[in-house]
PABA-131671 format. One line per 4 residues: their letters; for each residue x, y, z of N, C-alpha, C. Coordinates in Angstrom, 1 decimal. Example, Ala and Ser with C-alpha at 12.3 -4.5 7.8 and 13.67 -1.06 7.14 Angstrom:
BEGIN
as = 13.2,-5.7,7.8,12.3,-4.5,7.8,13.2,-3.3,7.8  12.8,-2.2,7.1,13.7,-1.1,7.1,12.9,0.0,7.9 $
This chain:
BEGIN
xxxx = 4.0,-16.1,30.8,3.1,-16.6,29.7,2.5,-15.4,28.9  2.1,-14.6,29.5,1.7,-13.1,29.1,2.8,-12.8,27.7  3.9,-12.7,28.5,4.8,-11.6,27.5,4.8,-12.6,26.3  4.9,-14.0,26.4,5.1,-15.0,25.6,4.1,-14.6,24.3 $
xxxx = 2.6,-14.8,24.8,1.8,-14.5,23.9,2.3,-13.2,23.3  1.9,-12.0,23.7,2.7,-10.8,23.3,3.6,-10.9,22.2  4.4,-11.6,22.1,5.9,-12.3,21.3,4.9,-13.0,20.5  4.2,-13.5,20.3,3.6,-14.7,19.4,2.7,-13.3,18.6 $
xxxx = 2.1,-12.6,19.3,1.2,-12.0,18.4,1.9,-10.9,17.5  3.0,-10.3,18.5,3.6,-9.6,17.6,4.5,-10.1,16.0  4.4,-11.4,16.0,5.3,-12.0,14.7,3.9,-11.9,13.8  2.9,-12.1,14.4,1.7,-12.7,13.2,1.6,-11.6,12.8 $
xxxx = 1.5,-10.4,13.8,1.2,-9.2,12.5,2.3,-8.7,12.0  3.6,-8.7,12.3,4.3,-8.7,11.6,4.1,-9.8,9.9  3.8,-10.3,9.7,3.4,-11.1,8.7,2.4,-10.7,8.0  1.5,-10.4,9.0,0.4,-9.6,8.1,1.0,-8.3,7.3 $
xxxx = 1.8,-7.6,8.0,1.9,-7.0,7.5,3.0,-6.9,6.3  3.8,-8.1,6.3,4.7,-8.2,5.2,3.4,-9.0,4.1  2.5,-9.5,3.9,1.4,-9.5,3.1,1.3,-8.4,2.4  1.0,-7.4,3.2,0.2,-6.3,2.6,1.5,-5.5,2.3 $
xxxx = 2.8,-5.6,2.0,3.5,-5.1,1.4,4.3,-5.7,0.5  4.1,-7.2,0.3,4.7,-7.9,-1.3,3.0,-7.7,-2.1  2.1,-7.3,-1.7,0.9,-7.2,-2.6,1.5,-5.7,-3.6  0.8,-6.1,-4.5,0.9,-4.8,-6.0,2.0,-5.5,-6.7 $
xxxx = 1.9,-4.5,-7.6,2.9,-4.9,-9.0,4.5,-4.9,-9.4  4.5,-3.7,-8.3,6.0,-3.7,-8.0,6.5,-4.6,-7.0  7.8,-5.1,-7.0,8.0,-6.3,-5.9,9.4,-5.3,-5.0  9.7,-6.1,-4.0,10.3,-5.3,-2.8,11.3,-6.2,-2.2 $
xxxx = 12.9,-5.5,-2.0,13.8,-6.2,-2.0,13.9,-6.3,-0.5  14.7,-7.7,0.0,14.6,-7.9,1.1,14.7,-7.0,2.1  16.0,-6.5,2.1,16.3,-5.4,3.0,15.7,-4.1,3.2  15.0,-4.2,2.6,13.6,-3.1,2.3,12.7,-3.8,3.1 $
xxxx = 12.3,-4.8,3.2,11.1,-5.5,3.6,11.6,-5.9,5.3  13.1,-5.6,5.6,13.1,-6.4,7.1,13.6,-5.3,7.4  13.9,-4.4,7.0,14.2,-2.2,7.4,12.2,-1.7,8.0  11.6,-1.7,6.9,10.4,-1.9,7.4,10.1,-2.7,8.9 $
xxxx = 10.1,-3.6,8.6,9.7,-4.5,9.9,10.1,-4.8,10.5  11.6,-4.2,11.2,12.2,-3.9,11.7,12.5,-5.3,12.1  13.1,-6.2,11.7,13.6,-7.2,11.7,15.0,-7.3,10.7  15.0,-8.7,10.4,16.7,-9.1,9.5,16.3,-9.7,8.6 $
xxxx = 17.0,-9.4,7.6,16.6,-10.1,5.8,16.5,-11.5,6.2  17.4,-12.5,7.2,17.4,-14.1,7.4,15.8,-14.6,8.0  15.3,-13.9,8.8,14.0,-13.7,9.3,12.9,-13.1,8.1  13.2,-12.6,7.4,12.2,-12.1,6.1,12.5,-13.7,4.8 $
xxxx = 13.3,-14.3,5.4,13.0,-15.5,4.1,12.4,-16.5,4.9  12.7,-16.4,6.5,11.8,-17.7,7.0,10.2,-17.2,6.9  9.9,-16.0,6.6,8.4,-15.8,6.6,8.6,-15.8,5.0  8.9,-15.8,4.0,9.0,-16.4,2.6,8.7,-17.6,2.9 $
xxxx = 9.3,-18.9,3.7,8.6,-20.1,3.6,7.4,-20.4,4.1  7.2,-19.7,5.1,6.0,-20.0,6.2,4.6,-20.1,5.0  4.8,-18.6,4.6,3.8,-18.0,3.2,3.5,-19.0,2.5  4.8,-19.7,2.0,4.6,-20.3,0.7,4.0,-21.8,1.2 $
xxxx = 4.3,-22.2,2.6,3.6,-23.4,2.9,1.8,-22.9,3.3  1.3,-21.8,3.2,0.5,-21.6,3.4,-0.6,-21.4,2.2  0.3,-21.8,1.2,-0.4,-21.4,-0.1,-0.2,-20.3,-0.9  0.7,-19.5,-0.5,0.9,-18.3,-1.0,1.9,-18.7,-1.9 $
xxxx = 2.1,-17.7,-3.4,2.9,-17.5,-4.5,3.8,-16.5,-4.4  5.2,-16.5,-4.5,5.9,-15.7,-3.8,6.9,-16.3,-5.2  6.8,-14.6,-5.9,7.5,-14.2,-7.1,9.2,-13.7,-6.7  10.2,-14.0,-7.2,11.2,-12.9,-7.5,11.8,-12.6,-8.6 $
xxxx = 12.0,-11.6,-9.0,12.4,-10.7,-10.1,13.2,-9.5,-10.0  14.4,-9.6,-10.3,15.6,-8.4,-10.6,15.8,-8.2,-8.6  15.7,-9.5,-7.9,15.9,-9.4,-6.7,14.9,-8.4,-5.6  13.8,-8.7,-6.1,12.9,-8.1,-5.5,11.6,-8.9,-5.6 $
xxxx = 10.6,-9.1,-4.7,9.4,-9.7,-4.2,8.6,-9.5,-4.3  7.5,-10.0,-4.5,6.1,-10.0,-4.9,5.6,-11.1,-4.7  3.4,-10.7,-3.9,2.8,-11.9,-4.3,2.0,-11.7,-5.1  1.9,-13.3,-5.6,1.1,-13.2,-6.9,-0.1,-13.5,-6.3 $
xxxx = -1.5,-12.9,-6.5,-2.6,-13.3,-6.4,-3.1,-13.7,-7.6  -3.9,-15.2,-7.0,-4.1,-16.4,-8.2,-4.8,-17.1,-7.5  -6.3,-17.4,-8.0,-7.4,-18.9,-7.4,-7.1,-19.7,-8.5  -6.8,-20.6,-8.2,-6.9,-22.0,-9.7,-8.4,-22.8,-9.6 $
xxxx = -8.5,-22.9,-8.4,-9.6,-23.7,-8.0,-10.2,-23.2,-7.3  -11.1,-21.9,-7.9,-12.2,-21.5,-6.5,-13.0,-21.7,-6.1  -13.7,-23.2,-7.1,-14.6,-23.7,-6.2,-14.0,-24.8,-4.9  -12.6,-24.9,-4.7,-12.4,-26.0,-4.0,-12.0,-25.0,-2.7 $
xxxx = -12.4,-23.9,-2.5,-12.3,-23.2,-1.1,-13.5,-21.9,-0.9  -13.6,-22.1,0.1,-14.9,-21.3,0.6,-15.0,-19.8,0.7  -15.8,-19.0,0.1,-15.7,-17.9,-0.4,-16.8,-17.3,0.5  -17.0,-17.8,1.6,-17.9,-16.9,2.7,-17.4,-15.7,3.3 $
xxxx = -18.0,-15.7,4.3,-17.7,-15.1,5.6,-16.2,-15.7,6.3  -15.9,-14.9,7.0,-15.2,-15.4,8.2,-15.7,-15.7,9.3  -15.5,-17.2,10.0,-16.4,-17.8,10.9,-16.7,-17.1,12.4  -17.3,-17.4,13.1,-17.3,-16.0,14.3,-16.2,-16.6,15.0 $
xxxx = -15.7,-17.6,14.9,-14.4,-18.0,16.0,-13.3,-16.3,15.3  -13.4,-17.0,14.1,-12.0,-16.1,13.7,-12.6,-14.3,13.2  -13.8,-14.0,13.6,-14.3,-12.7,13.8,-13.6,-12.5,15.1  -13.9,-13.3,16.6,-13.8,-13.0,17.5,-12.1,-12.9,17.8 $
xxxx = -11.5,-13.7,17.3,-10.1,-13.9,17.0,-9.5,-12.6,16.8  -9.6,-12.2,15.6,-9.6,-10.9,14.9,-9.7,-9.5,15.6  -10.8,-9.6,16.3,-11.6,-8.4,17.6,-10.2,-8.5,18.8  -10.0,-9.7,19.2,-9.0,-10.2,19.9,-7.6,-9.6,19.7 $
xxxx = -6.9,-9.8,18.6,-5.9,-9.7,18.0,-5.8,-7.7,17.4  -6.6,-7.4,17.2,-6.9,-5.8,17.0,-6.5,-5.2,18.2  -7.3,-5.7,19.6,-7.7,-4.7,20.7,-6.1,-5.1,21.5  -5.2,-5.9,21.1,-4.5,-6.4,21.9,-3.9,-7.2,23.2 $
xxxx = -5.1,-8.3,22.3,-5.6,-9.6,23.7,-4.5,-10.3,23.9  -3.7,-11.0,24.2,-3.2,-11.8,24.4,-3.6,-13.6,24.3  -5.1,-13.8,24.0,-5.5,-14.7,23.5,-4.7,-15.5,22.8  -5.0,-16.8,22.8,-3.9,-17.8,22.2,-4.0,-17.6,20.4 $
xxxx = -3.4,-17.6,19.8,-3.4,-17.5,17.8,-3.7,-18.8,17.5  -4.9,-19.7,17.6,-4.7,-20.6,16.8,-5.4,-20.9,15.8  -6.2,-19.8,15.4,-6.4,-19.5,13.7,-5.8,-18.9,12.8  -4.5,-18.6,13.1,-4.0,-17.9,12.2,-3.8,-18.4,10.8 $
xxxx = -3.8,-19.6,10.7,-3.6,-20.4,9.7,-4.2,-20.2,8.6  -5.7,-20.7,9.0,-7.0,-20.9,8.4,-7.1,-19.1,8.0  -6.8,-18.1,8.8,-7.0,-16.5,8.8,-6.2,-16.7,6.5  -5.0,-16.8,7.2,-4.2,-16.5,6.4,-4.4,-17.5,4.8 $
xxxx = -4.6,-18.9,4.8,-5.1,-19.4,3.7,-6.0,-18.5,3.3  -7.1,-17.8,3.7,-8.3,-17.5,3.5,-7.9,-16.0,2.5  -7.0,-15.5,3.6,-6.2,-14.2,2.9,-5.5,-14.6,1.3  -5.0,-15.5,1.2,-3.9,-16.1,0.4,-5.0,-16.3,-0.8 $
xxxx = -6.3,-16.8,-1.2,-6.9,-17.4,-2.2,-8.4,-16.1,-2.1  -8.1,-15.0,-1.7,-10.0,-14.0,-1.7,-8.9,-12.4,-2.3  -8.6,-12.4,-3.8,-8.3,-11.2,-4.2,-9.6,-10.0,-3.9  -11.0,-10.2,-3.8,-11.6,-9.4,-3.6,-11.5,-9.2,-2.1 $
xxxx = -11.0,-9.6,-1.7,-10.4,-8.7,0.2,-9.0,-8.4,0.0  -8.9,-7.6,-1.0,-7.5,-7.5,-0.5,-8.0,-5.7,-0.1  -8.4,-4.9,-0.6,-8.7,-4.1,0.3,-8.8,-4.3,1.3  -10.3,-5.2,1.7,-10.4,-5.4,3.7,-9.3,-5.9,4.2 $
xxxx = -8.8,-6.8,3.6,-7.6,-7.5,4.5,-6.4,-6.4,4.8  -5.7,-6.1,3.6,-4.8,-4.3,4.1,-5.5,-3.7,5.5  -6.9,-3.4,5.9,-7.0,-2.5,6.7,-7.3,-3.7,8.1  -7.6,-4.2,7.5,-7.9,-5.6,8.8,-6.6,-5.9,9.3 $
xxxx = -5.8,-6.4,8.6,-4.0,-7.3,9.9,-3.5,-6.3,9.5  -3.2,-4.6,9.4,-2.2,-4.0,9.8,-3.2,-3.4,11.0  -3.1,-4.1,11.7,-3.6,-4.0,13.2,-3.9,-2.4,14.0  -2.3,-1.6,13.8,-2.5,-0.3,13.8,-3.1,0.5,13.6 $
xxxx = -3.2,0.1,12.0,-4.2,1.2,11.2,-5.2,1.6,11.9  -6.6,1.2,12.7,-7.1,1.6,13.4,-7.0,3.0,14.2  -5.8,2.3,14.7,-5.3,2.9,16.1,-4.8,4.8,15.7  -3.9,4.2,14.1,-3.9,5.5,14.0,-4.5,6.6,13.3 $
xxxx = -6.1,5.9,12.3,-6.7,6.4,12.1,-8.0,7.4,13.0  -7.4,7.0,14.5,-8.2,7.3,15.2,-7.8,8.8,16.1  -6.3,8.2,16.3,-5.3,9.3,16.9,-5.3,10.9,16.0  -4.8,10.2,14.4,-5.0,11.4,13.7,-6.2,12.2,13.5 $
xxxx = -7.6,11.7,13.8,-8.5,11.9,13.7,-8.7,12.5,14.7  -8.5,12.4,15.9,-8.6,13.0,17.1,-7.3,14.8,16.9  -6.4,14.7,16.6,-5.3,15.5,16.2,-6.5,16.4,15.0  -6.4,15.7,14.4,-7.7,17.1,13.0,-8.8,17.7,14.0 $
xxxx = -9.7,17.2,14.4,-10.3,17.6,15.7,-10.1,18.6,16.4  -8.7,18.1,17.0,-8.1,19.7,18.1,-7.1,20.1,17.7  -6.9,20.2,16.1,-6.2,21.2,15.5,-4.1,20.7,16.6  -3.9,20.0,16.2,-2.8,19.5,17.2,-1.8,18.9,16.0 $
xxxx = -0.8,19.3,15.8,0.1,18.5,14.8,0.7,17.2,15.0  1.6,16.6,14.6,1.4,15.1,14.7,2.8,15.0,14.4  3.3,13.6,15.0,5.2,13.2,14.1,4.4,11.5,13.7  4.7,11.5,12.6,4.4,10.2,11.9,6.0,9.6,11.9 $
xxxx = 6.2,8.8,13.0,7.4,8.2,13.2,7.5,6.8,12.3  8.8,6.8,11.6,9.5,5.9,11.0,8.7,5.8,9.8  8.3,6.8,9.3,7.4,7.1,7.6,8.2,6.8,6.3  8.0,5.8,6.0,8.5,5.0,4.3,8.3,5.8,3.3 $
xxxx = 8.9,6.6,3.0,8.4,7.4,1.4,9.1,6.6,0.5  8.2,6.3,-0.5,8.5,5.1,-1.7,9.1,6.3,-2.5  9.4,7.4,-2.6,9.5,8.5,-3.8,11.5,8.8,-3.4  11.5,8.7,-2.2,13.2,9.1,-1.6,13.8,7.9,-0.9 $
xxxx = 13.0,6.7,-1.2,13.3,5.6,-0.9,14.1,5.5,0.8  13.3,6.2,1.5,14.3,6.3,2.9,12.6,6.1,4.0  13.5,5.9,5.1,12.6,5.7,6.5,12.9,7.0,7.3  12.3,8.1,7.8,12.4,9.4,8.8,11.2,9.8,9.7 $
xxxx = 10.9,10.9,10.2,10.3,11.1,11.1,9.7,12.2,10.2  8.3,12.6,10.4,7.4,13.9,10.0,6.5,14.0,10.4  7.0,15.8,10.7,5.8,16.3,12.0,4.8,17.0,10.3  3.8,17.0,11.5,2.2,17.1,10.2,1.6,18.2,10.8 $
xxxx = 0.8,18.4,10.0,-0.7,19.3,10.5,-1.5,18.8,9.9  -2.0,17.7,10.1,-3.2,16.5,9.4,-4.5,17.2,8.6  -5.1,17.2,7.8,-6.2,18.1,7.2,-7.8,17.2,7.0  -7.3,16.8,6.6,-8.1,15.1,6.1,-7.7,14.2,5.4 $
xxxx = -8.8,12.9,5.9,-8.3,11.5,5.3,-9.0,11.6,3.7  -8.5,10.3,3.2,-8.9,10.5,2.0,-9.8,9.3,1.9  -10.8,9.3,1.3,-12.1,8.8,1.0,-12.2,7.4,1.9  -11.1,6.8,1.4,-11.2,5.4,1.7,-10.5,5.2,3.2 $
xxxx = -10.2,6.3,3.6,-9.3,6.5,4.8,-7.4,5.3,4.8  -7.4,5.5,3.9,-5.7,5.0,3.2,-5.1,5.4,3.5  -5.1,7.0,3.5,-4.2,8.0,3.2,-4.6,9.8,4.1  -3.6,9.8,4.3,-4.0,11.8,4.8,-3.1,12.6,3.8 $
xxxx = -4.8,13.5,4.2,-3.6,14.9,3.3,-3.0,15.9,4.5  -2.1,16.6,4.4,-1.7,16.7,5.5,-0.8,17.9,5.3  -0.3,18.9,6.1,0.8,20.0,5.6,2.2,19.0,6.0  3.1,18.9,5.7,4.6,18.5,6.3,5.2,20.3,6.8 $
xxxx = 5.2,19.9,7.8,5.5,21.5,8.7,7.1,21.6,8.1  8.0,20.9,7.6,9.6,21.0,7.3,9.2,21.9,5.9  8.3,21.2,5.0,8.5,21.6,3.8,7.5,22.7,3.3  6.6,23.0,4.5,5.1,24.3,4.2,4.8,23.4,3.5 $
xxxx = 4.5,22.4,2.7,3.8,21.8,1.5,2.5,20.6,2.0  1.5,20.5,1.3,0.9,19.9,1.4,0.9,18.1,0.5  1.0,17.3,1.1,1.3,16.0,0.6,0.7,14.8,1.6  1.0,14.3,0.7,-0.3,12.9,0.8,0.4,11.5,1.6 $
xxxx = 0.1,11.2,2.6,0.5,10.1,3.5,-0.3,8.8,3.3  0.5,8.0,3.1,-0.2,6.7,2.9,-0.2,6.1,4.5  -1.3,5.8,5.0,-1.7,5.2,6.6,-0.6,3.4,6.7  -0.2,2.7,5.7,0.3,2.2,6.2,1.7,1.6,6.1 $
xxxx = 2.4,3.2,5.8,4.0,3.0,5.8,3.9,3.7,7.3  3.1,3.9,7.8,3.7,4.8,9.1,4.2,3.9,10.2  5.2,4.0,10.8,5.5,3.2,12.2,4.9,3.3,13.2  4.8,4.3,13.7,3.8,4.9,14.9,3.6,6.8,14.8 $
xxxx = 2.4,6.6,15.3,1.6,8.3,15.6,2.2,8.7,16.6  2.4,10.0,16.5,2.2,10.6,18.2,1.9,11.9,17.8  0.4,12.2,18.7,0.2,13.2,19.0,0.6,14.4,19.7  1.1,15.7,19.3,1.7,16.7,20.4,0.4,17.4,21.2 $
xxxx = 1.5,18.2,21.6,0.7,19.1,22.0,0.5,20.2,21.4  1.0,20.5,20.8,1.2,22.0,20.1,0.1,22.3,18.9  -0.4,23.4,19.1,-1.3,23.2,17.7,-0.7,24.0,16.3  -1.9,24.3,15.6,-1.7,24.5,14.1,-0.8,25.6,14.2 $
xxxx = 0.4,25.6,13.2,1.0,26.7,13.3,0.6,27.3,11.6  0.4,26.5,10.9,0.2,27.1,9.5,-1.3,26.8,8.8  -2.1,27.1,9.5,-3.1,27.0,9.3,-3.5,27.6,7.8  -3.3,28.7,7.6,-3.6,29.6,6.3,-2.8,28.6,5.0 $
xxxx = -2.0,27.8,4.8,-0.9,27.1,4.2,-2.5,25.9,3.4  -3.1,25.3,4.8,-3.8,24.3,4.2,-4.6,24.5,3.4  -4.5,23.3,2.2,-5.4,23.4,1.2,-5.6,21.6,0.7  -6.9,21.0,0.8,-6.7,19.5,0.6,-6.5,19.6,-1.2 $
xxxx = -5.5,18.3,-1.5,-5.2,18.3,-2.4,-5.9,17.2,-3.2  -6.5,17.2,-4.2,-7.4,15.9,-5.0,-6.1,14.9,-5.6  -6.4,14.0,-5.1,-5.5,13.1,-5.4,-5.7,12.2,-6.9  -4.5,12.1,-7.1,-4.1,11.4,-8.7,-5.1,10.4,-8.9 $
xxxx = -4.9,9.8,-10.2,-5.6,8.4,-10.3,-5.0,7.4,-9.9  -3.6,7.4,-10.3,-2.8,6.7,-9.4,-1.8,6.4,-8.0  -2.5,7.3,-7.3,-2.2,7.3,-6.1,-1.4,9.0,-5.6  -1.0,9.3,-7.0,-0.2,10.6,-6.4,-0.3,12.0,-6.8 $
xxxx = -0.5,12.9,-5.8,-0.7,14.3,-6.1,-0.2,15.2,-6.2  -0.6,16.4,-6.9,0.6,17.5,-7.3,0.0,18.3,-7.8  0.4,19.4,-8.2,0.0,20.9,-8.9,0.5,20.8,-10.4  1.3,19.6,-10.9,2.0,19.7,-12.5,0.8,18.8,-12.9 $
xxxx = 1.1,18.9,-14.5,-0.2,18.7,-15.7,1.0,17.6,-16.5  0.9,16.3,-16.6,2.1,16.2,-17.7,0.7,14.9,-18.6  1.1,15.5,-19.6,0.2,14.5,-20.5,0.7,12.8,-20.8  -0.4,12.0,-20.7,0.1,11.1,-20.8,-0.6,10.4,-21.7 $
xxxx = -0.2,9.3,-22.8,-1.2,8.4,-23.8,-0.4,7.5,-23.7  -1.3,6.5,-23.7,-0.6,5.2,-23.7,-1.6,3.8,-24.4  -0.6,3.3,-25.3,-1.7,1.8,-25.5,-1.2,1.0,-24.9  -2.0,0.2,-24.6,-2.3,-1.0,-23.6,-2.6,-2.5,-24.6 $
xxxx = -2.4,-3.6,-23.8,-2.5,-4.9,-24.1,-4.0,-4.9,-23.6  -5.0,-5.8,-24.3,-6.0,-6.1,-23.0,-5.8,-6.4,-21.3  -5.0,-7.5,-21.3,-4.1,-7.4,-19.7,-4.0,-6.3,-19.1  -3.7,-5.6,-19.6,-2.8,-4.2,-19.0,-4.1,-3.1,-18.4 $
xxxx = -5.3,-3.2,-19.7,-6.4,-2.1,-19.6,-7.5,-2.7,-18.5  -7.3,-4.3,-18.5,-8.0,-5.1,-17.2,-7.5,-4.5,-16.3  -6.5,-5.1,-15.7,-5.5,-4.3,-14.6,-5.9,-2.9,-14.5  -5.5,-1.7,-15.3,-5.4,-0.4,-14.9,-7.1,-0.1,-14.6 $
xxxx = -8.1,-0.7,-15.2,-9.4,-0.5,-14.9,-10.1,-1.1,-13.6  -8.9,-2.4,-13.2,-9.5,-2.5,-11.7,-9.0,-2.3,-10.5  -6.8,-2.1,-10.9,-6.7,-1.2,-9.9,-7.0,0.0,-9.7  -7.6,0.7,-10.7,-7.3,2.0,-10.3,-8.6,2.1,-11.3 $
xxxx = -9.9,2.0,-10.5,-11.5,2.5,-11.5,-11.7,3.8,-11.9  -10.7,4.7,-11.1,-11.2,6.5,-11.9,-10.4,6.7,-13.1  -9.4,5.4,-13.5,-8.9,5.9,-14.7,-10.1,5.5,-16.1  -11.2,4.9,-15.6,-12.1,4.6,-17.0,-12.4,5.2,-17.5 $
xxxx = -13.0,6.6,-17.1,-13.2,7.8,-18.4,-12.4,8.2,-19.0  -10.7,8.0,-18.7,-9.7,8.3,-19.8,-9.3,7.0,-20.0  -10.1,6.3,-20.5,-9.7,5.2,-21.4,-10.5,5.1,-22.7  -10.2,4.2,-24.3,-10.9,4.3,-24.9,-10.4,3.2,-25.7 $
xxxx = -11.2,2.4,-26.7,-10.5,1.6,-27.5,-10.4,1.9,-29.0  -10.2,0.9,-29.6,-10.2,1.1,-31.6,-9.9,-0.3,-32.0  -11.1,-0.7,-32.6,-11.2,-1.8,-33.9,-11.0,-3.6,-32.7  -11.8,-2.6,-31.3,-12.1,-3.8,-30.3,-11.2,-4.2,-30.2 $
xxxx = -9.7,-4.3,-30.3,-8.7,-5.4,-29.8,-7.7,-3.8,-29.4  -8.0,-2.9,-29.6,-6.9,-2.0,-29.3,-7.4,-0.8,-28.3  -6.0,-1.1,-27.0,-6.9,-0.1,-25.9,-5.8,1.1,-25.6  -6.3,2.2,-25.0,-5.4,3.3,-25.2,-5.8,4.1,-23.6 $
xxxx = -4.9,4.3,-23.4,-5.2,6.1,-21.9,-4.7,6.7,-22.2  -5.8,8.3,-21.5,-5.3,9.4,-22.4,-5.5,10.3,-21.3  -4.8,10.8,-20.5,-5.2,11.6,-19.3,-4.0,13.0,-18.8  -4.4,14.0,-18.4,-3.4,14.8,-17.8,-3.3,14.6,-16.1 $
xxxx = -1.8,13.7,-15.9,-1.7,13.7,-14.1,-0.7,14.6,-13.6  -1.0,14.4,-12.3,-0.1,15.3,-11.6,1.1,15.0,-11.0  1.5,13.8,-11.4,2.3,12.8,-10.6,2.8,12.0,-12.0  3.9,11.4,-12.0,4.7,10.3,-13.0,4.9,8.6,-12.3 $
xxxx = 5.1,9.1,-10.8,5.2,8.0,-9.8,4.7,6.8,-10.1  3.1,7.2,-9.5,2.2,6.2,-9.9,1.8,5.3,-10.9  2.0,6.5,-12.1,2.2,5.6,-13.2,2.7,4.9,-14.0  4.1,5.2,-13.8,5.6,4.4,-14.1,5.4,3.6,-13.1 $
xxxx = 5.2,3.3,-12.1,4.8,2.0,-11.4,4.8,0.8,-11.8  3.0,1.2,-12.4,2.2,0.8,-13.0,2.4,-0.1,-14.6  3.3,0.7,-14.9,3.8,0.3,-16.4,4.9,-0.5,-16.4  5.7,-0.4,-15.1,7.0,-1.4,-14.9,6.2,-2.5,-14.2 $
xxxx = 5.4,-2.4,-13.8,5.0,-4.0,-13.5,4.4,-4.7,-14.3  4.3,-4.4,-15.4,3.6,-5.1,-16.7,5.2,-4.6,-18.1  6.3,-5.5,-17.9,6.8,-5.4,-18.9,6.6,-6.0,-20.4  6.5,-5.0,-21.4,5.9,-5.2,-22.6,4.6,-5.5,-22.8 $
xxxx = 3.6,-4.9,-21.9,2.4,-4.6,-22.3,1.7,-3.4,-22.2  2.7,-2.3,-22.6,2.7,-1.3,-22.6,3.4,-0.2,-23.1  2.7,0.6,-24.1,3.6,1.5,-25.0,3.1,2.4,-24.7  4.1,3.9,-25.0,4.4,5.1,-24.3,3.9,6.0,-25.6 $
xxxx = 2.8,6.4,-26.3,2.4,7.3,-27.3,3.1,8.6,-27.2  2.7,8.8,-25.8,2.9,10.8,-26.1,3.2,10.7,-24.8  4.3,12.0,-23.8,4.5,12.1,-22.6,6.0,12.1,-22.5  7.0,12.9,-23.0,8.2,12.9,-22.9,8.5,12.5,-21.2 $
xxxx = 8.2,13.4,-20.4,8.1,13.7,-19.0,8.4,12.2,-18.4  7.4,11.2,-18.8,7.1,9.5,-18.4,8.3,8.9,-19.2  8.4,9.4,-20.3,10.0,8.5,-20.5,11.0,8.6,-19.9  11.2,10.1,-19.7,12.5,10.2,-18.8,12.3,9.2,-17.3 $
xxxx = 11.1,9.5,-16.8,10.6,8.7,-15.8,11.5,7.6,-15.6  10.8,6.6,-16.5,11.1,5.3,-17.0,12.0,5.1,-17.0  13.0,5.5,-17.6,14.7,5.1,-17.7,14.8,5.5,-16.6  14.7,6.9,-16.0,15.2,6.8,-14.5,15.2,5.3,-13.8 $
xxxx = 13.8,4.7,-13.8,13.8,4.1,-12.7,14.0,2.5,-13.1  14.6,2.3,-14.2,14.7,1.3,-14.7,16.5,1.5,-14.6  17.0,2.8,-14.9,18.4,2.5,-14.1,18.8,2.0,-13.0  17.9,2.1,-12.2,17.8,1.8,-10.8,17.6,1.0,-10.2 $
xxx = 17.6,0.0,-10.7,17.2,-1.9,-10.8,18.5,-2.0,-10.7  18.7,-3.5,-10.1,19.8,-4.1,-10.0,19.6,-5.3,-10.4  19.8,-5.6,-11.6,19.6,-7.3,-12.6,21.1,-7.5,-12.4 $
């Protein structure tokens, strides 16, 4: 019965965690999404239905996935708390109880219709995160390097192993800065493409190397300067103002219907992202560097 539960709890967070990775603008093709979760594309569309009988909006586009977050009717669902059954549930399901799942339901509608938790919810059902916010933290501590096993880099599009010298987390604890001991370089780990931690034993070998790096507006950091301007639709300057609030001081408008960014980043990543998930509500003023971007990664679609 044990292992049974075990098996039951490990599909729910698996789920959770395919949540927190059709969320954002960019959408994610199957075999990407069951390489991840180490499952099979056939098994990643039965959790496509489960979702969608749960209330979830589940986009495809150019063969790749996304949810849409959307309330039509928010007064017709409850925008509290979570009830202490499903606090305790939650506590349960974190510490790795074996407790029976029978809110998961109610968990996940609740997930499906509260865009203002989508933060909490990311750090809440990838269950891990915790675990290895805690390990790395312990590793920064006693100076101990780390292998961040089966690490997703969205930039080389591949799954590998990377040993670290951890520095610190970043604000919101999302992300580490960290040295990658392969490459001497300092770069930025997002906490939940990682598979699993393991701490060594070995300590700091490149201590004098570390230096924390101030991270982009949009997620990505670097030592290049590439200018960027861009006008925006209203849509587009809503969006870029609420995902990403440190871009407001480089924003500005003209004659009230016309909005513009105007910023030097260190990164292109982030913000070609950003600008492919909003097709045609967005023009490219100044920033050769972001064009090439663009077509790169618009080559690279398969319509």
């Amino acid at each position: 019965m044990a292992k049974s539960n075990q098996i039951e709890q490990q599909k729910i967070l698996r789920i959770f965690k395919l949540i927190n990775l059709l969320r954002g603008n960019i959408g994610k093709p199957v075999h990407k999404l069951a390489e991840t979760l180490g499952t099979d594309p056939r098994t990643i569309y039965r959790y496509f239905k489960l979702l969608e009988a749960l209330g979830f909006e589940i986009e495809k586009e150019h063969s790749k996935f996304k949810i849409l977050d959307r309330v039509e009717h928010p007064n017709d669902h409850s925008f509290g708390t979570f009830s202490d059954d499903e606090i305790l549930f939650l506590n349960d399901l974190i510490s790795g109880s074996s407790k029976k799942n029978l809110l998961k339901d109610s968990i996940l509608q609740k997930i499906s219709i509260r865009s203002d938790f989508k933060q909490s919810v990311t750090k809440l059902f990838n269950a891990n995160l915790g675990i290895f916010v805690d390990l790395v933290s312990q590793a920064i501590k006693d100076k101990n390097q780390v292998i961040l096993r089966d690490y997703y880099s969205v930039s080389s599009d591949s799954v590998a192993d990377r040993l670290l010298e951890p520095v610190v987390f970043s604000k919101n604890f999302d992300s580490i800065y960290a040295l990658e001991v392969e490459s001497k370089k300092m770069k930025i780990f997002k906490i939940e493409r990682i598979g699993e931690v393991l701490v060594t034993s070995k300590p700091f070998k490149f201590q004098e190397l570390h230096e924390p790096l101030e991270q982009g507006l949009f997620g990505f950091s670097g030592k290049n300067q590439f200018l960027v301007h861009l006008k925006m639709t209203k849509k587009a300057f809503q969006l870029m103002i609420e995902e990403h609030p440190d871009t407001k001081p480089f924003t500005y408008t003209k004659n009230r219907n016309q909005y513009y960014f105007k910023a030097e980043l260190p990164h292109l990543h982030g913000i070609a992202r950003f600008i492919l998930g909003l097709p045609g509500e967005i023009k490219v003023l100044e920033g050769e560097e972001l064009i090439v971007n663009l077509r790169e990664q618009l080559n690279k679609m398969s319509i």
